[in-house]
Residue frames as qw, qx, qy, qz and C-alpha x, y, z in Angstrom:
[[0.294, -0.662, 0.667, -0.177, -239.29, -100.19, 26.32],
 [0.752, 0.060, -0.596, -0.275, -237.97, -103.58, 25.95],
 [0.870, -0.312, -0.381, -0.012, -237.73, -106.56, 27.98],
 [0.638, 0.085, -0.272, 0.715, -234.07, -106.44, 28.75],
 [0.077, -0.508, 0.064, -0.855, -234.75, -102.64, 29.91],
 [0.798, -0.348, -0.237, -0.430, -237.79, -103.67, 31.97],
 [0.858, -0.227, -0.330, 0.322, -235.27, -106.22, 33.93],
 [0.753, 0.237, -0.270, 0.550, -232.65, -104.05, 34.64],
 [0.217, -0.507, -0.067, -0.832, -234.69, -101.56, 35.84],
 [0.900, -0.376, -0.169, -0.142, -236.16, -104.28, 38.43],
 [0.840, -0.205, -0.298, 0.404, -232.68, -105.44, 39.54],
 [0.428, 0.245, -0.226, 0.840, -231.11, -101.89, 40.16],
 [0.476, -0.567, 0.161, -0.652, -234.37, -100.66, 42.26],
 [0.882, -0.396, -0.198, 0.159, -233.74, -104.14, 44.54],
 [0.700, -0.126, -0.316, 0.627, -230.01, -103.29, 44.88],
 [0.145, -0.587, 0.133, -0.786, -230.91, -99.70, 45.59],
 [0.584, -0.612, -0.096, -0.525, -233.14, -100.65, 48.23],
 [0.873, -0.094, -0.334, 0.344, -230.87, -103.38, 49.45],
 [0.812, -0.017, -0.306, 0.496, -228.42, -101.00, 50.02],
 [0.454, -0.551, -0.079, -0.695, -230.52, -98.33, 51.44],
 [0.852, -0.409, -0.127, -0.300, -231.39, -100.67, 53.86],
 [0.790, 0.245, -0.281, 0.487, -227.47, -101.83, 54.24],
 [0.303, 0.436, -0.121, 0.839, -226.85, -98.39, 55.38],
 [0.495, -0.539, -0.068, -0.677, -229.66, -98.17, 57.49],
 [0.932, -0.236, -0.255, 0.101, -228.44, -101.27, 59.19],
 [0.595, 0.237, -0.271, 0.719, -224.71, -100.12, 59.86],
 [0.146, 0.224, -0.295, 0.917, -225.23, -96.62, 61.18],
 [0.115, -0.388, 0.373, -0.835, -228.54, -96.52, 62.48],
 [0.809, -0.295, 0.006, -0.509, -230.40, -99.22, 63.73],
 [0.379, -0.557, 0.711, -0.204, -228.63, -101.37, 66.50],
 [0.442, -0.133, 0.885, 0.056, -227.35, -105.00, 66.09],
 [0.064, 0.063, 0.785, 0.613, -229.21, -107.51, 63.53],
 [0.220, 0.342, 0.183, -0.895, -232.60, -105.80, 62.34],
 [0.602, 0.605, 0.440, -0.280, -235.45, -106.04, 60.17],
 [0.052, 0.886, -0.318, -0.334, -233.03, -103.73, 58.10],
 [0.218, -0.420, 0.872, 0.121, -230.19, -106.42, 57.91],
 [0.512, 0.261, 0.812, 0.106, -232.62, -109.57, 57.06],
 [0.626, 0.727, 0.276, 0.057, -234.60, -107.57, 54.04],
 [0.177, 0.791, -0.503, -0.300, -231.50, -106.20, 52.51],
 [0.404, -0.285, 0.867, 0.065, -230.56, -109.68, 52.21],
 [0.492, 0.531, 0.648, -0.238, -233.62, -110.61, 50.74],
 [0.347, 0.913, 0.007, -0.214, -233.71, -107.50, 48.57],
 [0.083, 0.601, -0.728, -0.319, -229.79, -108.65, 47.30],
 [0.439, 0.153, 0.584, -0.665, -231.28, -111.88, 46.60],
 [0.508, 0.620, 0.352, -0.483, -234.08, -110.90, 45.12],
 [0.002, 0.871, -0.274, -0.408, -231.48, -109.14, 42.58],
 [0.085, -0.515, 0.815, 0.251, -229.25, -111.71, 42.02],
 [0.418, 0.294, 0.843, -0.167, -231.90, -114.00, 41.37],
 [0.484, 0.806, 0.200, -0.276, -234.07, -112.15, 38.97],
 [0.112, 0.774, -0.498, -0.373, -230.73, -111.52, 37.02],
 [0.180, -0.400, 0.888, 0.137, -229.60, -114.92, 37.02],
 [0.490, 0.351, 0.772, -0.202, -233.00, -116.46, 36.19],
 [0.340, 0.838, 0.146, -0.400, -234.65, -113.66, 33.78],
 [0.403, 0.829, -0.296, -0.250, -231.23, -112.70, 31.54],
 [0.805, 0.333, -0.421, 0.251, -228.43, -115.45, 31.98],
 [0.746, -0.394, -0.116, 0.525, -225.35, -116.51, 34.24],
 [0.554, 0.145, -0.058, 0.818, -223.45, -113.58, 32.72],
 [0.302, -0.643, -0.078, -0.700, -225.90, -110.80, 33.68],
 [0.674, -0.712, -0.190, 0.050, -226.16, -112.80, 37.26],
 [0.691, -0.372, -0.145, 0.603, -222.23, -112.58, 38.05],
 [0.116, 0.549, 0.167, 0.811, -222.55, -108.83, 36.40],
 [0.547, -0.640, -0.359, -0.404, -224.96, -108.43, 38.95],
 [0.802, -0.509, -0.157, 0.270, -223.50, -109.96, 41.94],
 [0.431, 0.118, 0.004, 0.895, -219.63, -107.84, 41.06],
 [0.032, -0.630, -0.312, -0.711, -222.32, -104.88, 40.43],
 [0.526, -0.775, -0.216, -0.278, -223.70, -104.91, 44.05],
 [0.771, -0.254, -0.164, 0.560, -220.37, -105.56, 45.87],
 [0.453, 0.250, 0.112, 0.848, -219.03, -102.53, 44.28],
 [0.170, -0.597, -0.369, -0.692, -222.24, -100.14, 44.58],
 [0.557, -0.768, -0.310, -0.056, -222.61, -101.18, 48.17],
 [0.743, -0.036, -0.135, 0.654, -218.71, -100.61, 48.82],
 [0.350, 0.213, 0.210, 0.887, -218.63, -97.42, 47.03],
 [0.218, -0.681, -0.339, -0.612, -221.83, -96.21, 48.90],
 [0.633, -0.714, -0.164, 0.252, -220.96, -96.68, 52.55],
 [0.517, -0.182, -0.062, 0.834, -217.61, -94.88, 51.78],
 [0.083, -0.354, -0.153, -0.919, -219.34, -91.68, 50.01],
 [0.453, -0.793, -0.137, -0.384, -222.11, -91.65, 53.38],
 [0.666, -0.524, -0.246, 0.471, -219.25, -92.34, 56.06],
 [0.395, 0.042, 0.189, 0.898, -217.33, -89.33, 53.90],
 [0.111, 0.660, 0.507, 0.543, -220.70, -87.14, 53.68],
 [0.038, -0.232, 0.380, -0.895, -221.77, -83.75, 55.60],
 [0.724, -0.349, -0.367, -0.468, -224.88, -85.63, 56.50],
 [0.847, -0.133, -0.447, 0.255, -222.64, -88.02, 58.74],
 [0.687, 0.007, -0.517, 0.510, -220.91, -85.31, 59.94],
 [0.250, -0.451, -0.026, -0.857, -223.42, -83.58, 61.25],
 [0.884, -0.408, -0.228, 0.017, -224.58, -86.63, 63.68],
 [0.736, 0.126, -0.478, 0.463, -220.98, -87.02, 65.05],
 [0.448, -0.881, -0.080, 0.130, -220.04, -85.94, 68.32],
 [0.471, 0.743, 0.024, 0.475, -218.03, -83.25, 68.34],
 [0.046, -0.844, 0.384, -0.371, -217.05, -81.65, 71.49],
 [0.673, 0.355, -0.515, 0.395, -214.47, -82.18, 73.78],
 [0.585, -0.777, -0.226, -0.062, -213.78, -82.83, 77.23],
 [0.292, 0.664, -0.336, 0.601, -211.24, -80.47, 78.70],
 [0.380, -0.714, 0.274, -0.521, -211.82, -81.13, 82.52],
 [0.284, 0.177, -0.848, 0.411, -210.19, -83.21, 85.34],
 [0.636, -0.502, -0.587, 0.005, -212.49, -85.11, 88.08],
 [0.325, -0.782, 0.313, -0.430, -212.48, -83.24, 91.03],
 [0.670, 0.063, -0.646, 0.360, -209.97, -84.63, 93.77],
 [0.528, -0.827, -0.142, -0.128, -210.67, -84.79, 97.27],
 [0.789, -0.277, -0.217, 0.504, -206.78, -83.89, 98.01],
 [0.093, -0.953, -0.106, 0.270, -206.00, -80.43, 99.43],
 [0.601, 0.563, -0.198, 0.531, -203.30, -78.28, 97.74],
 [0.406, -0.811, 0.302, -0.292, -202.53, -77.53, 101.62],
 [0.928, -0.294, 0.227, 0.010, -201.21, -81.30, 102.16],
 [0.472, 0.788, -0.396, -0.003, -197.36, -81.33, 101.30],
 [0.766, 0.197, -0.522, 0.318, -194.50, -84.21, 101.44],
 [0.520, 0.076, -0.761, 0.381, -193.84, -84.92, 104.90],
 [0.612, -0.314, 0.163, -0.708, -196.98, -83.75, 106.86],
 [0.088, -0.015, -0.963, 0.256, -197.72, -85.98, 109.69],
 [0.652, -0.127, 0.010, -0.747, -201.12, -87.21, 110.53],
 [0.517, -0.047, 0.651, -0.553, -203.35, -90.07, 111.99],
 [0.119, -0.117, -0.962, -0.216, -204.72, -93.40, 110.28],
 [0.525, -0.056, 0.396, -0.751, -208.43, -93.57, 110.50],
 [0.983, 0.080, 0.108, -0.128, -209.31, -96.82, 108.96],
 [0.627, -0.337, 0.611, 0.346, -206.43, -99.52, 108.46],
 [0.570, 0.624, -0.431, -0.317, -204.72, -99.28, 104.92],
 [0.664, -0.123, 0.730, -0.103, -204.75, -102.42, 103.55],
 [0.548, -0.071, -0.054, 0.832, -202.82, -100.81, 101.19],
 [0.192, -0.524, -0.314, -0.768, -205.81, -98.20, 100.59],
 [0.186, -0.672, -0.695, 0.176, -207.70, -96.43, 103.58],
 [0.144, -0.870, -0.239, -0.406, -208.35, -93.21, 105.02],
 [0.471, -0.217, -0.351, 0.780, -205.99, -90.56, 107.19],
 [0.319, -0.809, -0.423, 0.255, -206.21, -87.72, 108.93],
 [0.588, -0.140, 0.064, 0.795, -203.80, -84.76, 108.14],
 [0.023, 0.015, -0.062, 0.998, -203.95, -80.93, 109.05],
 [0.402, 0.242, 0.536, -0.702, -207.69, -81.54, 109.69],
 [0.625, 0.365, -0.373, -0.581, -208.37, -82.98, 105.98],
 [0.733, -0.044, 0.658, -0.170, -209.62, -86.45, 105.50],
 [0.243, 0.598, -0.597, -0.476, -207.85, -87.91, 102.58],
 [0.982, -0.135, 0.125, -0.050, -207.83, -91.36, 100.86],
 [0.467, -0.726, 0.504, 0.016, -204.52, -92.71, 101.49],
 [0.876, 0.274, -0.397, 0.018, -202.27, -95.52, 99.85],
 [0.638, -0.643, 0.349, 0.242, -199.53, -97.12, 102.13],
 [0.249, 0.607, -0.662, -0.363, -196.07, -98.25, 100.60],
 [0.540, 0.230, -0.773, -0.241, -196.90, -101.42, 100.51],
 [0.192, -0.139, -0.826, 0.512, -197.25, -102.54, 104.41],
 [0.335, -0.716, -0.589, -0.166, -200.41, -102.68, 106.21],
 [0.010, 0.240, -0.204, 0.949, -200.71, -99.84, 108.54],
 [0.142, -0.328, -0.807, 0.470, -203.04, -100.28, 111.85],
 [0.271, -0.848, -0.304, -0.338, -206.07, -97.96, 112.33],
 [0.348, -0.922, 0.145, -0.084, -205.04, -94.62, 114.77],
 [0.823, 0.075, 0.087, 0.556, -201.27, -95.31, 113.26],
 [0.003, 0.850, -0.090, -0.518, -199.20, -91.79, 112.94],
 [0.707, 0.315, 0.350, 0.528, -197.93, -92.10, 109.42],
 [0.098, -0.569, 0.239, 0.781, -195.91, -88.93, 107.39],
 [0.523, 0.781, 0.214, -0.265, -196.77, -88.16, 103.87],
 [0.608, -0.169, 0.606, 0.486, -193.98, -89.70, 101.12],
 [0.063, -0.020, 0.568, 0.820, -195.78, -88.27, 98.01],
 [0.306, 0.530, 0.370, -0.699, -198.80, -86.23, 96.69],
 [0.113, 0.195, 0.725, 0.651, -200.77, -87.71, 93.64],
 [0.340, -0.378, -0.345, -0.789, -203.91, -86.12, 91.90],
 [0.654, -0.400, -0.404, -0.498, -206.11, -88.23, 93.55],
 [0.883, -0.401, -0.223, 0.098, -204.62, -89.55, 96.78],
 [0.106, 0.762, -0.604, 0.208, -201.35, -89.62, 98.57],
 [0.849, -0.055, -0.458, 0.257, -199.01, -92.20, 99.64],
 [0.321, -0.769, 0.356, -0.423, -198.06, -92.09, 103.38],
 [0.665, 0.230, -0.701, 0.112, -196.08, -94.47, 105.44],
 [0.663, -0.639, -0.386, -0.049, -195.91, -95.29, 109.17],
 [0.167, -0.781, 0.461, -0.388, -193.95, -92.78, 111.99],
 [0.830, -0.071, -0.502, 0.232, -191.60, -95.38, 113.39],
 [0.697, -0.706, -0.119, 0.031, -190.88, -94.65, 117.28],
 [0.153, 0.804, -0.553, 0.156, -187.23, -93.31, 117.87],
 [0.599, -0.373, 0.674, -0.220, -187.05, -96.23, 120.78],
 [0.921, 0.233, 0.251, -0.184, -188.40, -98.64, 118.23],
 [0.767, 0.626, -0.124, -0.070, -185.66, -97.68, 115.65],
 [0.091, -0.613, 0.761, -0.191, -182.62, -97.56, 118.08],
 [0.634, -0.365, 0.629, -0.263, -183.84, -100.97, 118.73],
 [0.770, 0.624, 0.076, -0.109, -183.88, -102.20, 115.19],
 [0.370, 0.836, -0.355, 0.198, -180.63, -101.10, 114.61],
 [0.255, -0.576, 0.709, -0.317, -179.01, -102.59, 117.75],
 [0.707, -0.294, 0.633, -0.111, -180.42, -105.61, 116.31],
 [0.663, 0.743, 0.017, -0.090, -179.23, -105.20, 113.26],
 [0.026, -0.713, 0.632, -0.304, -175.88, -105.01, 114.97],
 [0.593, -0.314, 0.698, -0.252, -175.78, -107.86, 117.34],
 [0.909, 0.137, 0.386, -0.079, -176.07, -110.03, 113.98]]
C-alpha cells in the first residue's frame, strides 16, 4: 500500500466516525454532548490531516467531501426503517371527560354558587357545573338561566325580576 492510500484511509475513518457521532448527536443524545464536541474534533482531525499530509486540494476535497457525506447520511437514517421503528406511532382518538351533563339544556334555570367573575360555579337540576357568565359579574346565590351548552362548560346569564324589568323599561321611557 502506498502513502497516499494509507492517508485516505485515515481521513475517511475520522469522517466516518465524525459522522457517526453527528448522528448520534441529532437523534439521540439531548442538547450539546460529548457526541457534538468529538465529532468536531474528529471533522477536524480530517480536514487537517488532509490539508497538512496531501495538499490544499485534497483539504478542500475533503472539507466538500464531508459536507456532502454528512448531508447525504442524516437524510438516508431520517428515511430508514431503523428510524421508523423508534417513532411514535399511535394515535389519540379520545375527548377529556367533561363534567357537563347531557341532562342540562338551553334555558334551565338554576342557582349561582360561587360569584362568576366571568367563570364560577352553578347549580342546575341538582348538577354542579362550571359556568361562564356573558360577560357581567353575577353575585353568589344569583338565579341565572342557561344561554348555551359547550363541551366543557355552559354559559348562563342572570334571571332578571319581572318588577325589576317593568322598571327598566319605564325608565327607559321617561327618557
Amino acid at each position: 500500500m502506498t502513502y497516499l492510500a494509507i492517508d485516505l484511509i485515515i481521513i475517511g475513518v475520522l469522517l466516518l466516525l465524525a459522522v457517526v457521532l453527528v448522528i448520534l448527536e441529532l437523534f439521540f443524545l439531548p442538547g450539546l454532548s460529548v457526541a457534538g464536541l468529538a465529532a468536531v474534533f474528529f471533522y477536524g482531525g480530517a480536514l487537517y490531516y488532509a490539508f497538512a499530509h496531501i495538499g490544499i486540494t485534497a483539504g478542500i476535497a475533503t472539507l466538500a467531501g464531508a459536507i456532502v457525506i454528512t448531508w447525504v447520511l442524516i437524510y438516508c437514517f431520517l428515511h430508514s426503517r431503523m428510524l421508523d421503528k423508534m417513532k411514535l406511532k399511535a394515535e389519540i382518538d379520545s375527548t377529556a371527560p367533561t363534567n357537563v351533563k347531557q341532562t342540562i339544556n338551553i334555558g334551565d334555570k338554576g342557582l349561582a354558587l360561587s360569584r362568576l367573575n366571568p367563570m364560577g360555579t352553578v347549580l342546575i337540576d341538582g348538577c354542579t357545573v362550571e359556568a361562564h357568565s356573558t360577560g357581567e359579574y353575577i353575585e353568589e346565590s344569583t338565579p341565572v338561566q342557561v344561554i348555551k351548552v359547550e363541551p366543557t362548560a355552559i354559559v348562563v346569564s342572570p334571571i332578571v325580576p319581572e318588577k325589576k324589568t317593568k322598571q327598566i323599561h319605564n325608565q327607559d321611557k321617561d327618557k
